[in-house]
PAVO-798752 format. One record per residue (C-alpha): residue in one letter; x, y, z. Coordinates in Angstrom, 2 decimals, padded with zeros to 5 digits, always signed. Layout:
site code->A; x->X; y->Y; z->Z
...
//
This chain:
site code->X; x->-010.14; y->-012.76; z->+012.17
site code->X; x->-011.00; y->-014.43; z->+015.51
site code->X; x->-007.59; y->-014.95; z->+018.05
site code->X; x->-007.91; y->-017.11; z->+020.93
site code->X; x->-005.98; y->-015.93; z->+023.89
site code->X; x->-005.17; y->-018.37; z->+026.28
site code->X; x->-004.34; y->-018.73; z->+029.90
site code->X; x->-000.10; y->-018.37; z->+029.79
site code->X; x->+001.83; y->-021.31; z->+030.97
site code->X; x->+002.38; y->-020.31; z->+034.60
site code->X; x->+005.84; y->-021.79; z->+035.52
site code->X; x->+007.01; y->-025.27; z->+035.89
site code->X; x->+005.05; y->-025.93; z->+039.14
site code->X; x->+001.95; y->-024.50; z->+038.50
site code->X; x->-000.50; y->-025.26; z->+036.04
site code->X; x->-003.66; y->-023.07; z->+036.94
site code->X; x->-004.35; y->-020.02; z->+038.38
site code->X; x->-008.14; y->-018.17; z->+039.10
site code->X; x->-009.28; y->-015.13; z->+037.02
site code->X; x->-009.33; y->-012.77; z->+039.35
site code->X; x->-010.22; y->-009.58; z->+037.55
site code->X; x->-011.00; y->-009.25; z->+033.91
site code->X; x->-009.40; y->-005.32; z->+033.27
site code->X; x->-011.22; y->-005.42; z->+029.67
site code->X; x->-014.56; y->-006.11; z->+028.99
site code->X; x->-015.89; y->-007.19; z->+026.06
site code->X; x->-016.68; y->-004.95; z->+022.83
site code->X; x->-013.64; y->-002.91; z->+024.75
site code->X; x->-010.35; y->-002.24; z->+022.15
site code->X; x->-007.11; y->-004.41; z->+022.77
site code->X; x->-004.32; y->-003.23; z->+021.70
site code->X; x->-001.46; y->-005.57; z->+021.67
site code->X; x->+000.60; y->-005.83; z->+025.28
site code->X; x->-002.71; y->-004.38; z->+027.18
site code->X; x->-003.47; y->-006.17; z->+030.10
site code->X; x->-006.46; y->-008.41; z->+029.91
site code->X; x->-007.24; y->-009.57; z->+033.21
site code->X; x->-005.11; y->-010.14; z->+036.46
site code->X; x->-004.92; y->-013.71; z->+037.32
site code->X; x->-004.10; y->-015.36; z->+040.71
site code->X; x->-001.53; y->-018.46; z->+041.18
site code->X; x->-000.37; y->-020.19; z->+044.66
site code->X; x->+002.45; y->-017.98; z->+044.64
site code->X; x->+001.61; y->-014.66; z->+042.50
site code->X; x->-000.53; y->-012.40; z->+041.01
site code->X; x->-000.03; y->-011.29; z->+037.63
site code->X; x->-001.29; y->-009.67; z->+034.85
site code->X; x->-001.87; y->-011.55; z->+031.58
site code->X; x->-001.43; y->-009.54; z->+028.06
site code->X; x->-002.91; y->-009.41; z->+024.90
site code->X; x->-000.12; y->-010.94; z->+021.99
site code->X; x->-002.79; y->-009.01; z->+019.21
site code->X; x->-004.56; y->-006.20; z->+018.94
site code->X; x->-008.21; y->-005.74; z->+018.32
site code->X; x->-011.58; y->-006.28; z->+020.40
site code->X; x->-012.01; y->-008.33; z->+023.00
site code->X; x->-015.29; y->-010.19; z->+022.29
site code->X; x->-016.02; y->-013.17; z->+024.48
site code->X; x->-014.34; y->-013.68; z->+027.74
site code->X; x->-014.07; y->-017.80; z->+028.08
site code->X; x->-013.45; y->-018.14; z->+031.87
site code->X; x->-015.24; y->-015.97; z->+034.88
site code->X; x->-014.05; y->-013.96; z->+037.67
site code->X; x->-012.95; y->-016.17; z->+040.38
site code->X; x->-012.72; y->-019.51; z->+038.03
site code->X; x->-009.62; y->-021.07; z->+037.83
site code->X; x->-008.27; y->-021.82; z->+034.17
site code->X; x->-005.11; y->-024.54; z->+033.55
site code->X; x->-002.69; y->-023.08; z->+031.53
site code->X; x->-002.26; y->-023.20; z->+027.85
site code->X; x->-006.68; y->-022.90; z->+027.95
site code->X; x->-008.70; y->-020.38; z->+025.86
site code->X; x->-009.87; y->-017.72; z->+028.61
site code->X; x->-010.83; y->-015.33; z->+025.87
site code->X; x->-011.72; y->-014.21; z->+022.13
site code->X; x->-010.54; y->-010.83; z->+020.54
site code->X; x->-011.70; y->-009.98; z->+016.84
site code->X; x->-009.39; y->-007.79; z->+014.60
site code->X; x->-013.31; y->-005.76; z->+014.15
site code->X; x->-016.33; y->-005.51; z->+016.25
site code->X; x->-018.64; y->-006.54; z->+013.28
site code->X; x->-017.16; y->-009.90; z->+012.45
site code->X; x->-019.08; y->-012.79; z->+013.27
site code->X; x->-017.89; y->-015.16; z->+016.47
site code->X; x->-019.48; y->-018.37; z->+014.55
site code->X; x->-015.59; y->-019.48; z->+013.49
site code->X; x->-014.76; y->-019.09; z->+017.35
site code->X; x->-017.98; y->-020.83; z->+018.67
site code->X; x->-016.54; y->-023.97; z->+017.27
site code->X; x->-012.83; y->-023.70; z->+019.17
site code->X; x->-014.59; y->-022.55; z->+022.71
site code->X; x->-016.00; y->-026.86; z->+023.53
site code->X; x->-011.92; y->-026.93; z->+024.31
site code->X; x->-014.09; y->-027.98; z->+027.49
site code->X; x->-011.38; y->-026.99; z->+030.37
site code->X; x->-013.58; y->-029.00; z->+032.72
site code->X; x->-013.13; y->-032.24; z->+030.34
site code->X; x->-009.40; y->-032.14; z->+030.31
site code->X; x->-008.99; y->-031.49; z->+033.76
site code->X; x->-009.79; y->-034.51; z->+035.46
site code->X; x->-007.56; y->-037.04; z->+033.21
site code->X; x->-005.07; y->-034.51; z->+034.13
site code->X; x->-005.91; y->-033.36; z->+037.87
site code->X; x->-006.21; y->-037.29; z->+038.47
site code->X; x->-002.61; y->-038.62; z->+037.96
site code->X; x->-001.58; y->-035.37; z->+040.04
site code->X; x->-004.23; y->-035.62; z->+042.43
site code->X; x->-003.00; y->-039.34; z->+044.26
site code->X; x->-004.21; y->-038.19; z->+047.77
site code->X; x->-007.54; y->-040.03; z->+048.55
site code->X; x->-008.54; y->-037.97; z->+051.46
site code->X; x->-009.47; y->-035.23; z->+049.02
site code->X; x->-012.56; y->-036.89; z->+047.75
site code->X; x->-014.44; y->-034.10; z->+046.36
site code->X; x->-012.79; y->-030.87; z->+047.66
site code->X; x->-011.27; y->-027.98; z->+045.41
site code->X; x->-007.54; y->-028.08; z->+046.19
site code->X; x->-004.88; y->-025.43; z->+044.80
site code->X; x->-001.58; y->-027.47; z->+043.69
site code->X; x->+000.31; y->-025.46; z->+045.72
site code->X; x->-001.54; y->-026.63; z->+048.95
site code->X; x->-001.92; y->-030.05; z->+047.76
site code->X; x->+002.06; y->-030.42; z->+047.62
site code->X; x->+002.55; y->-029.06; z->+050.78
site code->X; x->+000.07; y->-031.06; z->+052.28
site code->X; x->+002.04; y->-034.09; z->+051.10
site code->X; x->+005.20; y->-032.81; z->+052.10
site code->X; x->+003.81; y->-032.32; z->+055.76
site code->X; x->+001.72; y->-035.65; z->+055.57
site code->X; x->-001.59; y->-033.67; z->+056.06
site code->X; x->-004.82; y->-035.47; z->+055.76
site code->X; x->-006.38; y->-032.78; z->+053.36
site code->X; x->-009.95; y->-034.19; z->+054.41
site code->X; x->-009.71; y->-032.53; z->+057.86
site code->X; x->-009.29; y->-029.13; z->+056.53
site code->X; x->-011.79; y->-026.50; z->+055.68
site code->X; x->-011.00; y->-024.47; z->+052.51
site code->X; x->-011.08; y->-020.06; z->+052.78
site code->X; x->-010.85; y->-019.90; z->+049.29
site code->X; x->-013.50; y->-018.99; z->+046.52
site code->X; x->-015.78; y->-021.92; z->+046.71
site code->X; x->-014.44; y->-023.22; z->+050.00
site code->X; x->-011.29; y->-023.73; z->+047.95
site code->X; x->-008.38; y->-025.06; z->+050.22
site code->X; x->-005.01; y->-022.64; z->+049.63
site code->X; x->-001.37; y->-022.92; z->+051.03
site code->X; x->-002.30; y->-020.87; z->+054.08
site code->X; x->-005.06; y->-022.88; z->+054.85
site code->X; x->-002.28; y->-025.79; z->+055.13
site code->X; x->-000.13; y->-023.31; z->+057.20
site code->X; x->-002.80; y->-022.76; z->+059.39
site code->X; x->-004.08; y->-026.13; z->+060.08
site code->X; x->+000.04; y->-027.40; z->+060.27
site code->X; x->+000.74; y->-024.40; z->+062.78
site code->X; x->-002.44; y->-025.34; z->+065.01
site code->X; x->-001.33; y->-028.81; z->+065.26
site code->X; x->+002.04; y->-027.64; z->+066.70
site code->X; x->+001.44; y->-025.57; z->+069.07
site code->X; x->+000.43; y->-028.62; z->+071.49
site code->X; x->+003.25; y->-030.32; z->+070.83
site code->X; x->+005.66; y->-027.69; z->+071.69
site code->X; x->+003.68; y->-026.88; z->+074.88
//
């Protein structure tokens, strides 16, 4: 039997984090409560768990991609022989599809055009009334995280209390 494993709802405030490491790879044996791969949110870095036990087939999402919660990131089959055609047909849950109808209602801030933006930073931008357009992102991909928003909000004190 195919299980999908999916990316663990993250808290109330956060709703993706980035693969950072997968610690299984695949045709590797799961047992149930392993850890599958350590994952990276604004605010921690956890380990995610297998809830069955068996093989880990297909991983869904790649190092360094983020992944919304409650997304397939992976496939484990109770054997290494069974087929993956059942669990072909679940992976199109296109993470990429969703995300924009649901990034866009989050995402009001039109200074961020076409930049990758963690939620953390985004909200702290808005709290600070940072134009997000004027920073550069250290992230994977040039993605802009909550220190880049310290940093930039920092810099732009310093004259001010000079």
């Amino acid at each position: 039997m195919t299980h999908t494993i999916l990316m663990p709802d993250l808290g109330q405030t956060t709703t993706e984090g980035k693969i950072l490491k997968w610690l299984k790879l695949p045709g590797e044996r799961v047992a149930k409560g392993d850890h599958l791969l350590e994952v990276e949110t604004d605010k921690v870095t956890m380990e995610v768990e297998s809830y069955v036990g068996g093989y880990l087939r297909q991983a869904l999402a790649s190092e360094g991609e983020m992944a919304s919660a409650m997304t397939p990131i992976a496939l484990v089959t109770d054997t290494l022989e069974e087929p993956l055609a059942q669990a072909e047909a679940k992976t199109p849950v296109p993470t990429p599809a969703t995300e924009p109808v649901v990034a866009a209602p989050r995402a009001p801030a039109p200074s961020s055009g076409g930049l990758s933006i963690a939620p953390a930073a985004r909200a702290l931008a808005r709290e600070l009334g940072i134009d997000l357009g004027a920073l550069s992102g250290t992230g994977p991909g040039g993605l802009i995280t909550r220190k880049d928003v310290e940093a930039y909000a920092q810099r732009a004190e310093k004259p001010r209390s000079a």
